[in-house]
C-alpha positions as CSV (number, residue, x, y, z in Angstrom):
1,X,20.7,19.1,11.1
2,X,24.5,19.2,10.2
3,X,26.6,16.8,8.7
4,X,27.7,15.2,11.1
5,X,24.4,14.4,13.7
6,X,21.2,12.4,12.8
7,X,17.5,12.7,13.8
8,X,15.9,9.7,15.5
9,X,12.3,9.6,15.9
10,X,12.0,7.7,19.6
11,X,8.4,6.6,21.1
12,X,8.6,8.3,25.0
13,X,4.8,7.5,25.8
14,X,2.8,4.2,25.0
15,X,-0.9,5.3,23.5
16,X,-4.2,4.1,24.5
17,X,-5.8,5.6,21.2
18,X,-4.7,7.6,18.1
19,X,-1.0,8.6,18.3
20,X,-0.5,12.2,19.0
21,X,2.8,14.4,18.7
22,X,3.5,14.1,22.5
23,X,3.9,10.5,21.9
24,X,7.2,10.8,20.6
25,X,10.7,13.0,20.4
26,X,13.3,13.3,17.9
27,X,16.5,13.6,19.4
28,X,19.5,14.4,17.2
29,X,22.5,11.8,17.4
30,X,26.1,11.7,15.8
31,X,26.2,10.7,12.3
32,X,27.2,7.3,12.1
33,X,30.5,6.5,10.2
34,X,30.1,3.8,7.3
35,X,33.0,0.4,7.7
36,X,34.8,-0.4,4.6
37,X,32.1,-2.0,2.5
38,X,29.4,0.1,3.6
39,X,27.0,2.6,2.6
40,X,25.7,5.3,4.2
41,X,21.9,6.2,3.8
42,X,19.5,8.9,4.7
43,X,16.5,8.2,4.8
44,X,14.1,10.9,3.0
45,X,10.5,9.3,2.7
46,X,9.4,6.7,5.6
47,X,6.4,4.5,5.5
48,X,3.6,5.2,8.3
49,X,2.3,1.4,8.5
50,X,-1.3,0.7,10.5
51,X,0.5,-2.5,11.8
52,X,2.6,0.1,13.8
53,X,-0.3,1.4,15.9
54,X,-0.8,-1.6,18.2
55,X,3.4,-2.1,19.0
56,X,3.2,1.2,19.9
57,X,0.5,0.8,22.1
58,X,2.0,-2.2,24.2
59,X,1.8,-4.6,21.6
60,X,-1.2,-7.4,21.3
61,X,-0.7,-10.7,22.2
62,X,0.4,-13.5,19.8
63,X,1.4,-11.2,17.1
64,X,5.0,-12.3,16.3
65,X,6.4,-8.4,16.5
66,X,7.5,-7.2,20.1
67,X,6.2,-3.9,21.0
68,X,8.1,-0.8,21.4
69,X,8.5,0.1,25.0
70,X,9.2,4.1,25.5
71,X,13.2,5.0,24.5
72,X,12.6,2.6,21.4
73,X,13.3,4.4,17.7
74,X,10.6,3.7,15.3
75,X,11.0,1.2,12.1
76,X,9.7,0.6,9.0
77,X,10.2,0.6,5.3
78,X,12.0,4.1,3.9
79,X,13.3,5.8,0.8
80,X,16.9,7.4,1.2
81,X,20.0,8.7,-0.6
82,X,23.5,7.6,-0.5
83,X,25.6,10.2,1.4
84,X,28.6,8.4,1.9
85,X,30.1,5.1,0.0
86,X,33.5,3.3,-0.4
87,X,35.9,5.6,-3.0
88,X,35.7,3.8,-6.7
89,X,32.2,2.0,-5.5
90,X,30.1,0.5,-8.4
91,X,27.9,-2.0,-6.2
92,X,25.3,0.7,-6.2
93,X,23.6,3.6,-8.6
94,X,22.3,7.0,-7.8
95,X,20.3,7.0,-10.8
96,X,18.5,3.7,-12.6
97,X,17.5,3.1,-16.6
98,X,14.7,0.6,-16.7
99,X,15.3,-2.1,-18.8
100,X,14.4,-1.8,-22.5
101,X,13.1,-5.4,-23.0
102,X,9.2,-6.3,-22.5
103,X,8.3,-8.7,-19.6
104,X,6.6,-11.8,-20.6
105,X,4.1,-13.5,-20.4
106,X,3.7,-16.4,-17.7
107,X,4.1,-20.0,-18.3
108,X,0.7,-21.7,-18.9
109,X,-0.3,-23.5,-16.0
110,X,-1.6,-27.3,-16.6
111,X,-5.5,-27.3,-15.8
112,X,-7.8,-30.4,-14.3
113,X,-9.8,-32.2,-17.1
114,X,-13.0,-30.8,-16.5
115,X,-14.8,-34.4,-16.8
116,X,-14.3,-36.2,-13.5
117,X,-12.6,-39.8,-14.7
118,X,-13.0,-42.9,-12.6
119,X,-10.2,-43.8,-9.8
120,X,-10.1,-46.8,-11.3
121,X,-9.0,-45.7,-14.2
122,X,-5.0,-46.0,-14.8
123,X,-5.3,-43.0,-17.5
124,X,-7.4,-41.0,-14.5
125,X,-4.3,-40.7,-12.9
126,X,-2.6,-37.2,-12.6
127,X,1.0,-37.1,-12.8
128,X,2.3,-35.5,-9.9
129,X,5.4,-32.7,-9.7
130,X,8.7,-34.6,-8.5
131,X,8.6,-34.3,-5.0
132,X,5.3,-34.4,-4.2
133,X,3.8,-36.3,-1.8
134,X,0.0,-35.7,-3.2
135,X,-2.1,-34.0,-6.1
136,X,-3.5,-30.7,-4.4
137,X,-5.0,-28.0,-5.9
138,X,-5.2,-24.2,-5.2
């Protein structure tokens, strides 16, 4: 691949079981050219999601993904480098330092009395959050 063509990886068959290498093609394509406030990325890692197996077999019906049809490029999650980015840039960072401060610790959350307390009872009442229309637990 040069610098100025990309690799797309394009479903050309749908599959009835396990995908196979004849399933799909990578065709190479002209590198596209970042507008002013864009990056440019390439991808290095990519994720290989099980969801991915039915939309490339036609899809299954009510899952709120359409499947890919033959021609389609795959998706999913990846991992890339900058290769390109606006001269003088400082939105982004090739490299990261983690922060040096410890995380903390979660707010308590307010438990039920474990002693059940009449309805009757105006002290058995349970503030509710602002808002809310009831007093649900999870």
């Amino acid at each position: 691949m040069s610098s100025t063509t990309s690799r797309i990886v394009r479903l050309i068959a749908l599959t009835d079981g396990l995908p196979q290498p004849e399933h799909f093609t990578v065709e190479q394509a002209p590198m596209p050219v970042p507008d002013d406030g864009e990056v440019l990325v390439r991808n290095r890692f990519f994720q290989v999601f099980p969801s991915l197996r039915p939309l490339i077999g036609g899809g299954v019906e009510g899952t709120p993904f359409p499947a890919l049809r033959p021609g389609d490029a795959l998706f999913g999650a990846a991992i890339g480098e900058v290769v390109a980015a606006p001269t003088g840039s400082t939105s982004w960072t090739a490299t990261a330092r983690p922060a040096r401060r410890r995380a903390t610790e979660p707010p308590a959350v307010a438990s039920r009395p474990s002693t059940p307390r009449s309805p009757a009872s105006p002290s058995s009442a349970t503030p509710s959050p602002p808002n809310s229309t009831s007093n649900r637990t999870a």
